[in-house]
Backbone as JSON, one array per atom type, in Angstrom:
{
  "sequence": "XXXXXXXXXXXXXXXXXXXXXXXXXXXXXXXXXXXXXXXXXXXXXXXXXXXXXXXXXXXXXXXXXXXXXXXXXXXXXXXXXXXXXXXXXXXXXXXXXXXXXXXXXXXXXXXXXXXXXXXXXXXXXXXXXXXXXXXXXXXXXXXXXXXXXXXXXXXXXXXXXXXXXXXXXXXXXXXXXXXXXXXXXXXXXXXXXXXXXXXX",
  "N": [[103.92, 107.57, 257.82], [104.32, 108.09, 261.22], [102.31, 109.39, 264.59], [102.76, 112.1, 264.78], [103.39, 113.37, 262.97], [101.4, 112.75, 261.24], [99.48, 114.5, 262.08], [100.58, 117.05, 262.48], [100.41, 117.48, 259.52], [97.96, 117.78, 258.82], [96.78, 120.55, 259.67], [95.44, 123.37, 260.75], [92.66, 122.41, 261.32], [90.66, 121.14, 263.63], [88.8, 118.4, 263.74], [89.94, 117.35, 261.44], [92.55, 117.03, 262.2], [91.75, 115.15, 263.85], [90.67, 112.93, 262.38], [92.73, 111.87, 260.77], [94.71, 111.62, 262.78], [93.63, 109.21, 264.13], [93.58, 107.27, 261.78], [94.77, 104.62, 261.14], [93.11, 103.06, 262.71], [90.85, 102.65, 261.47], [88.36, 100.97, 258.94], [88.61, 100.63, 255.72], [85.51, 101.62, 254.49], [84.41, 102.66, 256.41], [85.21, 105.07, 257.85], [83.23, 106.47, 257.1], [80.56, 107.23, 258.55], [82.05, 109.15, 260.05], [81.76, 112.6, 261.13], [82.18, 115.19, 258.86], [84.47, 116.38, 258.5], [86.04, 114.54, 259.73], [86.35, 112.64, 257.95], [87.77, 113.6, 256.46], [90.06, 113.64, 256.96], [90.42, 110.92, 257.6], [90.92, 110.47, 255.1], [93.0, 111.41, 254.52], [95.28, 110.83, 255.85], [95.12, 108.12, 254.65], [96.24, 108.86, 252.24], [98.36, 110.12, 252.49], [100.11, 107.83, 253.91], [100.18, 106.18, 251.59], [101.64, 107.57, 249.87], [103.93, 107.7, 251.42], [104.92, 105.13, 251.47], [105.73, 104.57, 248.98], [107.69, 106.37, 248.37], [110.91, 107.15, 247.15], [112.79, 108.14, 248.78], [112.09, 107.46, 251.76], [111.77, 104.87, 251.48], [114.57, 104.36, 250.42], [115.78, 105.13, 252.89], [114.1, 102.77, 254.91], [115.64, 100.55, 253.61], [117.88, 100.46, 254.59], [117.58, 99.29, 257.22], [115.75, 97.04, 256.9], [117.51, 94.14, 256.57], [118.01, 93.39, 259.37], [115.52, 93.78, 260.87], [112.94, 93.54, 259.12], [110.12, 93.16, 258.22], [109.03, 94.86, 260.3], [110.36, 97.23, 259.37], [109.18, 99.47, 258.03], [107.73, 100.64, 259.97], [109.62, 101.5, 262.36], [110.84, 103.39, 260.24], [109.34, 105.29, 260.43], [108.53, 105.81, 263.04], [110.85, 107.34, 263.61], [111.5, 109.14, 261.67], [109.25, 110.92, 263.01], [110.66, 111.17, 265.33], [113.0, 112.93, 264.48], [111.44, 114.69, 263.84], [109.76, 116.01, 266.01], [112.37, 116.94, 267.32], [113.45, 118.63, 265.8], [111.26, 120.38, 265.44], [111.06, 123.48, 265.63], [111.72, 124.01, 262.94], [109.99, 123.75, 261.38], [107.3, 124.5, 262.38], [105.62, 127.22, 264.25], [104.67, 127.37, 266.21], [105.69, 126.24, 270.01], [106.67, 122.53, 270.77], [105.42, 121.44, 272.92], [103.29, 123.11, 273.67], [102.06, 122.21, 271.27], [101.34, 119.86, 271.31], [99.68, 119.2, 273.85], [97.2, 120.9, 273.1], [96.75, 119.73, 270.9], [96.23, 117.3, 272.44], [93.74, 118.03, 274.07], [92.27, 118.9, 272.04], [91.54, 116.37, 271.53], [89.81, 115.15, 274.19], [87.61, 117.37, 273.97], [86.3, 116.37, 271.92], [85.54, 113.55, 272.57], [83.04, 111.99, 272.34], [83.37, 111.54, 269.24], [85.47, 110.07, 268.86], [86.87, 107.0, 267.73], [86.53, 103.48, 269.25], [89.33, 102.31, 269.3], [90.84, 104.65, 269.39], [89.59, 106.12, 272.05], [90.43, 103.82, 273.74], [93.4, 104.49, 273.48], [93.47, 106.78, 274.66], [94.11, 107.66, 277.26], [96.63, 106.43, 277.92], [98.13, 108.11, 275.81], [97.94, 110.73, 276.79], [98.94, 110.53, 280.05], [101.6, 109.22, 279.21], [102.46, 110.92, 277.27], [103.24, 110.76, 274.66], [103.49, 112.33, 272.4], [105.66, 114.17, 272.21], [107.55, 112.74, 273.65], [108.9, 111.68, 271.4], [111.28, 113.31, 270.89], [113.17, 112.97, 272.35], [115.8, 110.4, 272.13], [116.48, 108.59, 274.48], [113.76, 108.18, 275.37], [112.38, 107.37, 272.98], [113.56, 105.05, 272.73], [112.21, 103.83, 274.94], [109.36, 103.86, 274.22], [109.34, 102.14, 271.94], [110.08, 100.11, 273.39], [107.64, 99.82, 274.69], [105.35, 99.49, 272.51], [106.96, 96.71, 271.12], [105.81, 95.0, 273.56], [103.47, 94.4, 272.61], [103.31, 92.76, 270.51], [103.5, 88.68, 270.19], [105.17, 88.19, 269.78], [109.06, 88.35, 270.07], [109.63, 91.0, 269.0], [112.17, 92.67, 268.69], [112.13, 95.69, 268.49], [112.79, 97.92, 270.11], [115.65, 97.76, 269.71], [116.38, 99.4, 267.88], [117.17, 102.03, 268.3], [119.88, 101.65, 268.43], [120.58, 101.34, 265.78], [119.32, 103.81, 264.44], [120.98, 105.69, 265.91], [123.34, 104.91, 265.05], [123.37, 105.81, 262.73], [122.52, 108.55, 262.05], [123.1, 110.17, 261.03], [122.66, 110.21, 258.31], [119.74, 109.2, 258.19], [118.8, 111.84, 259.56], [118.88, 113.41, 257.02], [117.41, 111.99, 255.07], [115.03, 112.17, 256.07], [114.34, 115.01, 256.34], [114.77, 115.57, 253.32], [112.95, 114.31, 252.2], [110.63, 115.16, 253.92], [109.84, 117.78, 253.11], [108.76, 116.92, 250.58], [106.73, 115.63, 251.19], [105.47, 117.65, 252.57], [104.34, 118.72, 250.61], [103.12, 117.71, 249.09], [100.67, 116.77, 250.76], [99.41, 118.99, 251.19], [98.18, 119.88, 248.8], [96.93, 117.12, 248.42], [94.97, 117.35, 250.54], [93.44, 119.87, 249.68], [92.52, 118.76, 247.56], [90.65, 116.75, 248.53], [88.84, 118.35, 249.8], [87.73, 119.78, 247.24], [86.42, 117.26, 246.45], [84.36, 117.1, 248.38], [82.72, 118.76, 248.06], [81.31, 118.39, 246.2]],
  "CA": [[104.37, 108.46, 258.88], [103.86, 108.32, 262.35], [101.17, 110.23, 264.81], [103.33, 113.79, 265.23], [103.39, 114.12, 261.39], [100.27, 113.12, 261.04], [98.76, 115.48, 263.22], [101.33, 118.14, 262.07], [100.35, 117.72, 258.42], [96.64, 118.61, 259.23], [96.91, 122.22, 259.7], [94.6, 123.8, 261.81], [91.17, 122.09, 261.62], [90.5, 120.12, 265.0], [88.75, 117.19, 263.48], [90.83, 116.94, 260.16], [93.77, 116.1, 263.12], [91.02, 113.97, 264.48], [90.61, 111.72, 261.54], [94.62, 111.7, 260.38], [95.6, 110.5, 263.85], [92.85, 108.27, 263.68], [92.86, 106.72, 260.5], [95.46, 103.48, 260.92], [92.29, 102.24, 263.06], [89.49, 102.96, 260.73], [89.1, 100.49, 258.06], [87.49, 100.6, 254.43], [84.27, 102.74, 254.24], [83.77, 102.87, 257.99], [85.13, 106.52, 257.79], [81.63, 107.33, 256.5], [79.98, 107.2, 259.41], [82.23, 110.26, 261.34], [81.8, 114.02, 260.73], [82.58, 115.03, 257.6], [86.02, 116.63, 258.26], [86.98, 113.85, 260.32], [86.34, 111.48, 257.06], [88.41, 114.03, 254.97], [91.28, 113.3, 257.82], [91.31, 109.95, 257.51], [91.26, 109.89, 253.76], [94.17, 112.19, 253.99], [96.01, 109.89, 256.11], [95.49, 106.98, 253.63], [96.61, 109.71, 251.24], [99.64, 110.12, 253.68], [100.39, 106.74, 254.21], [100.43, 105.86, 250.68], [103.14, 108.57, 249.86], [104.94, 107.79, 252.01], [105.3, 103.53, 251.12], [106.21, 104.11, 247.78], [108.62, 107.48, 247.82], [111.94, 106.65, 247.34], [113.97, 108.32, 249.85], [111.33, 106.5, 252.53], [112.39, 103.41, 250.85], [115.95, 103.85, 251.31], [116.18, 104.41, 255.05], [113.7, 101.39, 255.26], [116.35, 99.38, 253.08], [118.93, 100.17, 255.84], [116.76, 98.23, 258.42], [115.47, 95.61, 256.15], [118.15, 93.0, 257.27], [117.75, 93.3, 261.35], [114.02, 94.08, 261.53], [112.29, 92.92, 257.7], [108.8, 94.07, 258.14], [108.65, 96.4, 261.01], [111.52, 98.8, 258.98], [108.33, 100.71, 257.76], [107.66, 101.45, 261.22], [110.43, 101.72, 262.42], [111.61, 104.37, 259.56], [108.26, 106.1, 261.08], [108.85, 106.36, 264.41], [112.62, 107.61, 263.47], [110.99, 110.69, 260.84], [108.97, 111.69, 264.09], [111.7, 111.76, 266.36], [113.36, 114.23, 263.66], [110.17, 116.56, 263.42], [109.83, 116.42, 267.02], [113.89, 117.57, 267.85], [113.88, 119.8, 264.96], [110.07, 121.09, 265.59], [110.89, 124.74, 265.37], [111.74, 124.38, 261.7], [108.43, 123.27, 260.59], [106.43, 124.82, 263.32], [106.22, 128.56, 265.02], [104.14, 126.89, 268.08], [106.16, 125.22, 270.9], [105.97, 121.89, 270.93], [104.88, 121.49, 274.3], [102.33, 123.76, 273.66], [101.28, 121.92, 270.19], [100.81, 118.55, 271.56], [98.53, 119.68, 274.71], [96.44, 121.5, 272.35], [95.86, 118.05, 270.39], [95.21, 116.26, 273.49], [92.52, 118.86, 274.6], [91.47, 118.31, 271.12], [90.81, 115.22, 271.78], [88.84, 115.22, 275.1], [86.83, 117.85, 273.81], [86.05, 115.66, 270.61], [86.27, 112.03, 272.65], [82.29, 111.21, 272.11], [83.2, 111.44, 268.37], [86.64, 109.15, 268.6], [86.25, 105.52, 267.52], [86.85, 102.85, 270.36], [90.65, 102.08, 269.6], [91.69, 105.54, 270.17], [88.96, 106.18, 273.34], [91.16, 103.07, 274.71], [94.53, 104.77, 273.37], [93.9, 108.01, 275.09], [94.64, 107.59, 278.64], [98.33, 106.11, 277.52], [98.92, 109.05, 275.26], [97.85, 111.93, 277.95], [99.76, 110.34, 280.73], [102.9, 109.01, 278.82], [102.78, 112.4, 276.31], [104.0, 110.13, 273.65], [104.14, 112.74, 271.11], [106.37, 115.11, 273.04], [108.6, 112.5, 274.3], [109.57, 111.16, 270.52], [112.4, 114.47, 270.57], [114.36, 112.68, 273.16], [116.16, 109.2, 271.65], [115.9, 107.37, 275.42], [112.11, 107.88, 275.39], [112.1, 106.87, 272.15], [113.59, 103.9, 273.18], [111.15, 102.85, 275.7], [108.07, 103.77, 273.21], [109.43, 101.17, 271.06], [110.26, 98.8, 273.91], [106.5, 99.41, 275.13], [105.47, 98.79, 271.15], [107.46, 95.57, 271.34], [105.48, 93.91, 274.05], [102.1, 94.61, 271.71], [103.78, 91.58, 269.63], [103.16, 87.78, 270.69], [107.14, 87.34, 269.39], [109.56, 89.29, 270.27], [110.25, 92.36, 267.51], [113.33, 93.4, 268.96], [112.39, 96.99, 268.38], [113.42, 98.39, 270.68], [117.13, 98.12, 269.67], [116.42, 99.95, 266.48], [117.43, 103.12, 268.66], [121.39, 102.02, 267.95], [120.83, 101.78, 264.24], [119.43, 105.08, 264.11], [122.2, 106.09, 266.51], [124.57, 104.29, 264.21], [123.34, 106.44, 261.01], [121.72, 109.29, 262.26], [122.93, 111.63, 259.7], [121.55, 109.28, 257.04], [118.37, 109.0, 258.55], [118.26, 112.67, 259.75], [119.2, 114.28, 255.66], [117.18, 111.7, 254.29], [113.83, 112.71, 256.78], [114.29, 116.79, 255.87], [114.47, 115.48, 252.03], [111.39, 113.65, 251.92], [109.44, 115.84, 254.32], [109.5, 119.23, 252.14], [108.19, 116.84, 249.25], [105.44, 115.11, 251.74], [104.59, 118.79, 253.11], [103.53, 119.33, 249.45], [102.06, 116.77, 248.76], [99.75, 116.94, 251.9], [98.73, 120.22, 251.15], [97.71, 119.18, 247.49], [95.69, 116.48, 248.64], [93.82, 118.79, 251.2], [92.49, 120.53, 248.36], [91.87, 117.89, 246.59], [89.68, 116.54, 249.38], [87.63, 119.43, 250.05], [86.96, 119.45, 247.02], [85.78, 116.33, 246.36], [83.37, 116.94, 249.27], [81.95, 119.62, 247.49], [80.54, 117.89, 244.34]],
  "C": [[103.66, 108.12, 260.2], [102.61, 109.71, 263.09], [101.63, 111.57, 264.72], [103.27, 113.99, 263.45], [101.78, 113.98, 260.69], [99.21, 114.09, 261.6], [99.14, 117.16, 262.73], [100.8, 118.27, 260.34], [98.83, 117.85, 257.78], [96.05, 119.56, 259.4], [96.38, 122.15, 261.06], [93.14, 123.01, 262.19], [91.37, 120.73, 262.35], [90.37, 119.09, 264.55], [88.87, 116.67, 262.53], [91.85, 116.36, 260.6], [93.21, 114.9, 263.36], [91.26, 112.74, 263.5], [91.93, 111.15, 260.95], [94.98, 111.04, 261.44], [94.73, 109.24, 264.0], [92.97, 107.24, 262.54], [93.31, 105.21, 260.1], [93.78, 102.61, 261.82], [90.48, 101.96, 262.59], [89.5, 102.17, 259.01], [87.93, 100.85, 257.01], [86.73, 101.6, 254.11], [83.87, 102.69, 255.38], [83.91, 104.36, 258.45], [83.85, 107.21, 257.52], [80.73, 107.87, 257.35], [80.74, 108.62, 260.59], [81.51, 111.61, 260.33], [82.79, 114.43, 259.32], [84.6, 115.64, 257.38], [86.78, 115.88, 259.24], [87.15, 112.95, 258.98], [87.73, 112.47, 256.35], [89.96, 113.89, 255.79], [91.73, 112.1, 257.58], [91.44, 109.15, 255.68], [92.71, 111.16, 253.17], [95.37, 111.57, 254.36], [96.42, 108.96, 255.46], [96.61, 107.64, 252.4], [98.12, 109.58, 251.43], [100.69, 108.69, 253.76], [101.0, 105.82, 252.78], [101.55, 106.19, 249.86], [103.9, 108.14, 250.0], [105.89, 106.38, 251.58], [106.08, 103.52, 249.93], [107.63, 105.61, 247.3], [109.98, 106.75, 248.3], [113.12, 106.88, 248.57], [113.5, 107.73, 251.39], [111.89, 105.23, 252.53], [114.25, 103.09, 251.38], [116.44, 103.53, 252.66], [115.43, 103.42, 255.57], [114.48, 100.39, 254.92], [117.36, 99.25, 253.97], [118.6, 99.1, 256.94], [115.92, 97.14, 258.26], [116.19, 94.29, 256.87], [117.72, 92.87, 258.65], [116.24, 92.93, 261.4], [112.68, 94.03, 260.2], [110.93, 93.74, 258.15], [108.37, 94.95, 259.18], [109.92, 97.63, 260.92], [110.33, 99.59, 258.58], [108.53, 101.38, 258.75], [107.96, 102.19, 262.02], [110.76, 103.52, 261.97], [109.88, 105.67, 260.37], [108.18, 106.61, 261.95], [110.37, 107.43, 264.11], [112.5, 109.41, 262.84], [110.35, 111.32, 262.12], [109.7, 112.42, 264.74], [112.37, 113.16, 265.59], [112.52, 115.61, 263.91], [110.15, 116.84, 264.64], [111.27, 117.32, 267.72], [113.45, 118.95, 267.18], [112.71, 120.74, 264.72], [110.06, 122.55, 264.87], [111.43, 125.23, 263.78], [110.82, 124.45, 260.78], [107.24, 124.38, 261.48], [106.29, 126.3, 264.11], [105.59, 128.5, 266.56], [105.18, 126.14, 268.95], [105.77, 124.09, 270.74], [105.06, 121.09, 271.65], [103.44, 122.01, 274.19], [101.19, 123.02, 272.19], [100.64, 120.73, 270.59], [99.69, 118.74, 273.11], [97.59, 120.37, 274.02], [95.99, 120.47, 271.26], [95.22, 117.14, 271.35], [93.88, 116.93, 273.79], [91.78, 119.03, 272.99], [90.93, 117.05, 271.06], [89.62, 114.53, 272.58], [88.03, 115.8, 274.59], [86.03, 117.19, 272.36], [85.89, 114.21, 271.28], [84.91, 111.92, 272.54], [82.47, 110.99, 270.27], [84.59, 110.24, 267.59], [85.86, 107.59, 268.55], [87.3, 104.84, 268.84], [88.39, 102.81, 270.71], [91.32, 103.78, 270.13], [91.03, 106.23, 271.4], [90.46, 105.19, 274.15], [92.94, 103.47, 274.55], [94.72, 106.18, 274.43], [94.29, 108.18, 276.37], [96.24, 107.46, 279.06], [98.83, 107.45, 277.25], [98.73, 110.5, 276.02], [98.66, 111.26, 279.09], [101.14, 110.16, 280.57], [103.44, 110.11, 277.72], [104.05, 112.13, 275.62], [104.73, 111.07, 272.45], [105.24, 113.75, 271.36], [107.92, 114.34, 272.88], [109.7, 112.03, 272.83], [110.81, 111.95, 270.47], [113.9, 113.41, 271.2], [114.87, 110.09, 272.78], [115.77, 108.12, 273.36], [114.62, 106.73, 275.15], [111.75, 107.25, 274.02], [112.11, 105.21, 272.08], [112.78, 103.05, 274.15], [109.67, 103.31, 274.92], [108.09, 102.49, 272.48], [109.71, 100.03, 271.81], [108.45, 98.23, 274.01], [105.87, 98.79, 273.52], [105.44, 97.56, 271.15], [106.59, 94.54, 272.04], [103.81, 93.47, 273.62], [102.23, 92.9, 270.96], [103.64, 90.4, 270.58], [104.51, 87.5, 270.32], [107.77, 88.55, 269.89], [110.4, 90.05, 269.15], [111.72, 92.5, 267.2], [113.26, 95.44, 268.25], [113.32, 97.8, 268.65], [115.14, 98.52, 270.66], [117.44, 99.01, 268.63], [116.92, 101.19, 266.84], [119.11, 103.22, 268.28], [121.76, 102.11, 266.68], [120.37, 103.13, 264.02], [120.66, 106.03, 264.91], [123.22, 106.01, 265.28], [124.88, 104.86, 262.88], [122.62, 107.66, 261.0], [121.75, 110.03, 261.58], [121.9, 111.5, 258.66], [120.23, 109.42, 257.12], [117.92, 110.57, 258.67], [117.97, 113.53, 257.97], [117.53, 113.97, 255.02], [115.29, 112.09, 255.2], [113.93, 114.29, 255.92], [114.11, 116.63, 254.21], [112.95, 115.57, 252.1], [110.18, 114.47, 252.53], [109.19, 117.0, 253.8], [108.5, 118.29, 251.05], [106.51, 116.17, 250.22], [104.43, 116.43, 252.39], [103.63, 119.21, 252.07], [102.71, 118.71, 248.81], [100.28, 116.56, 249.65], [99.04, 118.16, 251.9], [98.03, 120.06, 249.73], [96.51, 118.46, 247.65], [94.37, 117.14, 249.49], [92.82, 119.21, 250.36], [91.72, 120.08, 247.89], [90.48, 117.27, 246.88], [88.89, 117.22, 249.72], [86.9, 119.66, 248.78], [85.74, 118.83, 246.33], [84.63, 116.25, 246.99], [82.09, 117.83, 249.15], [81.4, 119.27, 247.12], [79.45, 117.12, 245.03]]
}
């Protein structure tokens, strides 16, 4: 999953978001070294992440985008589940989302001596370009994934991936609302599980 679900599937505790949106840049046992409910963030993420690779209805809308775009359909199908949670926010959510994603950024500042370097150097992007906001709206989506794109030393072609989800949006939207009831439960499971592990 992308950062809005990871963030969203964190609950309430500040630096449990911290370590979940965090955690694609934190490798191995280097988590050890934050605060202890940032570690249990980014071993919820892995948690997250792992889910998500191997559940089947994940799988399918990645097999749609297999041919065009071969190894960045994970991503892809990632950015695409966002855009969903972000449109359809107020099904999951009773906060605005306007109001949810300024309340992560100001989690963040108020937390940034405890962020690791890659997302210190991410945060200036994601407070000015208010990435997680803009995923609702398919244009912006489209220039997230153009900016994305020029990350690559080849060219991805991401950025066109906006007409295949155009092109199947039902598909993509059914098969997001499936999978995310079973990943909400799963994410809350592991939670548990992680606290407490941290106990013992």
């Amino acid at each position: 999953m992308n950062f809005l679900a990871h963030i969203y599937l964190s609950g309430t505790n500040s630096r449990l978001q911290i370590g979940n949106f965090m955690g694609d840049g934190i490798r191995g046992k280097d988590y050890k070294h934050f605060h202890p409910d940032i570690q249990k963030g980014v071993l919820l993420h892995r948690s997250i992440d792992s889910y998500t690779d191997f559940h089947p209805i994940f799988r399918q809308s990645k097999h749609r985008l297999v041919p065009k775009f071969n190894h960045f359909s994970g991503i892809l199908v990632d950015m695409f589940y966002d855009h969903f949670l972000a449109k359809e926010w107020s099904l999951y959510h009773h906060e605005d989302l306007g109001e949810f994603c300024q309340n992560f950024y100001q989690n963040l500042e108020t937390h940034y001596e405890e962020l690791n370097l890659k997302t210190r150097d991410l945060l200036p992007y994601l407070l000015k370009q208010n990435w997680l906001e803009r995923y609702a709206n398919l244009t912006d989506l489209q220039q997230i994934l153009k900016q994305m794109d020029h990350r690559f030393s080849f060219n991805s072609n991401m950025n066109e991936a906006v007409d295949d989800l155009f092109g199947n949006y039902e598909d993509f939207q059914r098969e997001f609302h499936l999978f995310f009831k079973d990943l909400m439960v799963h994410s809350e499971n592991e939670k548990n599980r992680i606290e407490e592990e941290f106990k013992k």
